[in-house]
N, C-alpha and C positions, 0 to 999 in steps of 0.2 A: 959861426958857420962851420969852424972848426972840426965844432964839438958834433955837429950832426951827420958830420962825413962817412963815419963809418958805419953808425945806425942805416943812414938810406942805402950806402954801396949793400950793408947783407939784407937790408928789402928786398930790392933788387937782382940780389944773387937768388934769392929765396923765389921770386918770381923767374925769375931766368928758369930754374929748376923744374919748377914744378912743370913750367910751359912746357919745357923740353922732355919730361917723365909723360906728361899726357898724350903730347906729337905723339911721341916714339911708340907708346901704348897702341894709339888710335892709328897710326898709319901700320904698323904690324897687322893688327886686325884687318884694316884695310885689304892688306897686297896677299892675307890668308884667310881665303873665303873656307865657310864650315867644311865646305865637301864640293865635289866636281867629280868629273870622268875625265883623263888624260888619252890621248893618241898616240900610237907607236913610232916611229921615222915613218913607216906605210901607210899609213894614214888610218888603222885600224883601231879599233875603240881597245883600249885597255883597259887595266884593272884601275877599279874607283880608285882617288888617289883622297888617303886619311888626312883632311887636311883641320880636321879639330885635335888639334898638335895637342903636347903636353902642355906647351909653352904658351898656345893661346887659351886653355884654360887656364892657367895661375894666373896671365897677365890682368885682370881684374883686380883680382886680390893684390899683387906686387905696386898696381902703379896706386893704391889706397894708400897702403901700408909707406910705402915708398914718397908721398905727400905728405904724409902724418908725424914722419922721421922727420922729413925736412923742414914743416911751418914751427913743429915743436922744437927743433934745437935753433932755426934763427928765432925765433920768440926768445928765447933766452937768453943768444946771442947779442941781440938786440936790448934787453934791458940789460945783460953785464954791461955792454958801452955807455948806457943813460945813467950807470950808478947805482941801481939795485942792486942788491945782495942776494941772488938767487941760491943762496942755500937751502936757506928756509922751503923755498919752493920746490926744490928735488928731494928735502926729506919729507913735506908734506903729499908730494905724489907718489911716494912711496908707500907713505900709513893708507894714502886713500886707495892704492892701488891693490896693498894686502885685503886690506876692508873689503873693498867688493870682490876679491876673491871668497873669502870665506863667507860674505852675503849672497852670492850668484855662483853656486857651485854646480851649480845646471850648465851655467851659460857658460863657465870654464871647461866643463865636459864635452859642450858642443865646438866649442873651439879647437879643443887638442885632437879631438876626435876627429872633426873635420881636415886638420896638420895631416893626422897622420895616413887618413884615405887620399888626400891630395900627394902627398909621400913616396905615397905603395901605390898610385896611378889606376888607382880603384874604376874609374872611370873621368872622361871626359867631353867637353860640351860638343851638344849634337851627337850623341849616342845613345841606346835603349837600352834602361838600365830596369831593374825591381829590386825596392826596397820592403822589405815588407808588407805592407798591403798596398801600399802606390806605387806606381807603372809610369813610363813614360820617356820623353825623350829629355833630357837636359839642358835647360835653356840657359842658366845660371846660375850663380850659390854667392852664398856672403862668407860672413868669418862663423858665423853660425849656424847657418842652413844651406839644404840647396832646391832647386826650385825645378820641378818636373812639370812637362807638359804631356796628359795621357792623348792618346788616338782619338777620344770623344772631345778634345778642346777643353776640356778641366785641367786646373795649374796645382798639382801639390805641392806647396812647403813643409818640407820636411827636415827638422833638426836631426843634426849630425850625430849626436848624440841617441838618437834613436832607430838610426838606422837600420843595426844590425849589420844582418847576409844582405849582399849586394849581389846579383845576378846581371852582368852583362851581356847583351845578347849583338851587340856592336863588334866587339874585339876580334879581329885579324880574321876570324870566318867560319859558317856555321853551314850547318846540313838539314836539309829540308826532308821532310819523308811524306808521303802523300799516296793516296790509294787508286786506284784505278777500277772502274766497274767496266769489266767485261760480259761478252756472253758465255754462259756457260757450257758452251759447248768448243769455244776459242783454244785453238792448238797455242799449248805453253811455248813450245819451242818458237813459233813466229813472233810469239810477244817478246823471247828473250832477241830474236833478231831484229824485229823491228825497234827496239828500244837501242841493241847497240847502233844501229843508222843514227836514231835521235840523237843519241850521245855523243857520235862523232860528230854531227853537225853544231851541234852546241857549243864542241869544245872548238871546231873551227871558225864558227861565227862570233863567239866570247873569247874565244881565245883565254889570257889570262884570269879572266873574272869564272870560268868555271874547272875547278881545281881537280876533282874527279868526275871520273863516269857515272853514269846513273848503274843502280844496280836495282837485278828485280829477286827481292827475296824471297817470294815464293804465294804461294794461293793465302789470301788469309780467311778467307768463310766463303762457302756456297748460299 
């Protein structure tokens, strides 16, 4: 009974762990929903509040990685206490670990590649991204790909490795330009007044969510 005491105490610890790695994962996610609108003390609508953190995008990938650390070193833990010799087994996951590098040199590429746009904060989940020829919003990614959902409901997967240029159209804030058909015979100067009214209204009804005034730059065709 001895001899089994400390085999179960690092099962056990090893369950402890992992329980506690997935809690922590999954109630994070929880209490940080993708995205919201927040209110002032006045009770008035404020700016969207970015709530697809950096941190709940890694958390997927961390709490894998962060399981896989911990089954595989009490797995080992656990037969050094039984009397295996796990040498053998750390230099054989090593040849086999060289081996599929230089067999899957695709799938190594997609993996660093994906490290290092996770890194540089290239994008994160619930934002609209283009990669290349697929669009879309971000729904999730693994250690090899990451997984868009376009405006028509189609899901691409797309390896990290092939991404390329990433174009975020999400990030801290952008400028809308748009046309206006009038009649042609409409005095400029009342459009330029009328538009600054809109403008002021805008910026007092949005308040912080609209960042500049609209501006009108001029006739574009008759």
């Amino acid at each position: 009974a001895t001899y089994a005491v400390e085999p179960l105490a690092a099962l056990f610890g090893c369950y402890v762990a992992v329980s506690y790695v997935n809690y922590a994962a999954a109630r994070y996610l929880a209490t940080h929903p993708k995205s919201g609108v927040t209110t002032n003390e006045n009770g008035d609508t404020a700016s969207p509040v970015d709530r697809s953190s950096r941190l709940r995008t890694l958390i997927p990938i961390l709490r894998v990685t962060s399981n896989t650390i911990i089954v595989v070193m009490i797995t080992l833990l656990v037969l050094s206490h039984l009397g295996f010799n796990i040498t053998p087994l750390l230099a054989g996951a090593s040849v086999i670990g060289l081996a599929i590098s230089f067999g899957s040199q695709a799938l190594v590429k997609d993996i660093v590649t994906g490290v290092l746009f996770l890194a540089e904060d290239a994008f994160r989940i619930g934002e609209n991204i283009v990669c290349g020829s697929a669009s879309g919003t971000v729904e999730g990614f693994t250690l090899r790909s990451v997984r868009l959902r376009h405006s028509d409901g189609q899901i691409f997967t797309v390896p990290f490795g092939q991404i390329g240029e990433i174009v975020n159209f999400s990030r801290d804030w952008s400028t809308v330009n748009f046309t206006m058909s009038l009649d042609r015979d409409a005095d400029l100067d009342d459009i330029r007044r009328v538009t600054a009214q809109v403008a002021d209204s805008l910026k007092t009804d949005f308040k912080n969510r609209v960042l500049d005034s609209l501006k009108v730059q001029g006739v574009k065709d008759v």
